[in-house]
C-alpha positions in Angstrom: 0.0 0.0 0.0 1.6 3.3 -0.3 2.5 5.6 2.5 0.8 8.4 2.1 1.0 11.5 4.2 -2.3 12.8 6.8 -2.5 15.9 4.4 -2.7 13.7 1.0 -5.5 11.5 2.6 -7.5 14.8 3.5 -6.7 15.9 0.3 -8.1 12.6 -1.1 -11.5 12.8 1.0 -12.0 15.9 0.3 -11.8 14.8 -3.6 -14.0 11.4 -2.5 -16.4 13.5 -0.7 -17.2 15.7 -3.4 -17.3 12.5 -5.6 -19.9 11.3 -3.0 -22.1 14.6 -3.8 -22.0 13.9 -7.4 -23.5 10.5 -7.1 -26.3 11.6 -4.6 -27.6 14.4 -7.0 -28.2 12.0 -9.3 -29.5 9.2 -6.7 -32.0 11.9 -5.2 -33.3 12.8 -8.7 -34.0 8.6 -9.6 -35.5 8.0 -6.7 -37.4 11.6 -6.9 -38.3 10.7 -10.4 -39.4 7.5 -9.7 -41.9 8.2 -7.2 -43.3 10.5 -9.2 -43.4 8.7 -12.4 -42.0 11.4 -14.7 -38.0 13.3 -15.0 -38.0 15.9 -12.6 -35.1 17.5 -10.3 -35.6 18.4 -7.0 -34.2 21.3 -4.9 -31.8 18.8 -3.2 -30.0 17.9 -7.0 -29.2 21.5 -7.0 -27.5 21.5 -3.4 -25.7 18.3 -4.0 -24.1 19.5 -6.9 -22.9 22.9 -5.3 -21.6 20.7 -2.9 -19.7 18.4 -4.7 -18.7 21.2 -7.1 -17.2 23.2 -3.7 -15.4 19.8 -2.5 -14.5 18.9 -6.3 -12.9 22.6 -6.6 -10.8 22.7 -3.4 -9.7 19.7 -4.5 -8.9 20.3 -8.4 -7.4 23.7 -6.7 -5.0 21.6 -4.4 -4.0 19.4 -7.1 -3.6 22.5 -9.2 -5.3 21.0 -12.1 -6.6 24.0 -14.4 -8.8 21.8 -16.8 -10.4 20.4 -14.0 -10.7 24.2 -11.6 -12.4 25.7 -14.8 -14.7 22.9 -15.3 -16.0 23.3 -11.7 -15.6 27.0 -11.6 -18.7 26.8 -14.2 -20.6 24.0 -12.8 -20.8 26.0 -9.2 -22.0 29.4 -10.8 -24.7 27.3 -13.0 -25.7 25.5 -9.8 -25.8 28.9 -7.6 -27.6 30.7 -10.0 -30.1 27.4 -10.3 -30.8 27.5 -6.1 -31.6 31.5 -6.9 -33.6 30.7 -9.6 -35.8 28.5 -7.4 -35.7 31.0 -4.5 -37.1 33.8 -6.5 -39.8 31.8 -7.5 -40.8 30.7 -4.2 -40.8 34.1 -2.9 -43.1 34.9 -5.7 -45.3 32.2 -4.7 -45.5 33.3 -1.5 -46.4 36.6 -1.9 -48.8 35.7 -4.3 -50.5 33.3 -1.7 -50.3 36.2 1.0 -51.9 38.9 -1.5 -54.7 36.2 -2.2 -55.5 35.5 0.9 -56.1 39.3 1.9 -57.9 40.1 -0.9 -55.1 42.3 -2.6 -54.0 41.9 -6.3 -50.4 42.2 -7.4 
């Protein structure tokens, strides 16, 4: 086995981890789709991918691999701007529900 030092194995689960993200974004949307009998992704897709984009990062960033840091450079601003998206809406939602419910039109 090789001898590897305590900061290349946190180096290593940090890389795992973020590998571990990857596959539960795409677990969570089976199973989500699955249950509901049509493609759809959840909320949680988006967070497990900002996650394992964050982990995947540090790590590319530590390894100093440039193809790799640009590739999930993108993938975290698509995935941020994807958890806004669904914020906003929600938001909009909401305060549409509220103004229904006193009588007010937007």
């Amino acid at each position: 086995m090789m001898n590897l030092t305590t900061t290349e194995i946190l180096i290593l689960a940090v890389g795992f981890a973020g590998q571990a993200m990857f596959f539960m974004r795409f677990f969570v949307q089976w199973l989500y789709s699955e249950k509901h009998r049509r493609s759809l992704i959840p909320t949680a897709f988006w967070y497990f991918s900002l996650a394992g984009s964050c982990l995947l990062l540090t790590y590319a960033i530590i390894k100093q691999d440039p193809v790799f840091i640009v590739g999930q450079s993108t993938g975290f601003i698509i995935y941020t701007r994807n958890l806004v998206l669904i914020k906003r809406e929600q938001n909009e939602k909401l305060a549409q529900q509220s103004a229904e419910s006193t009588g007010e039109e937007r």
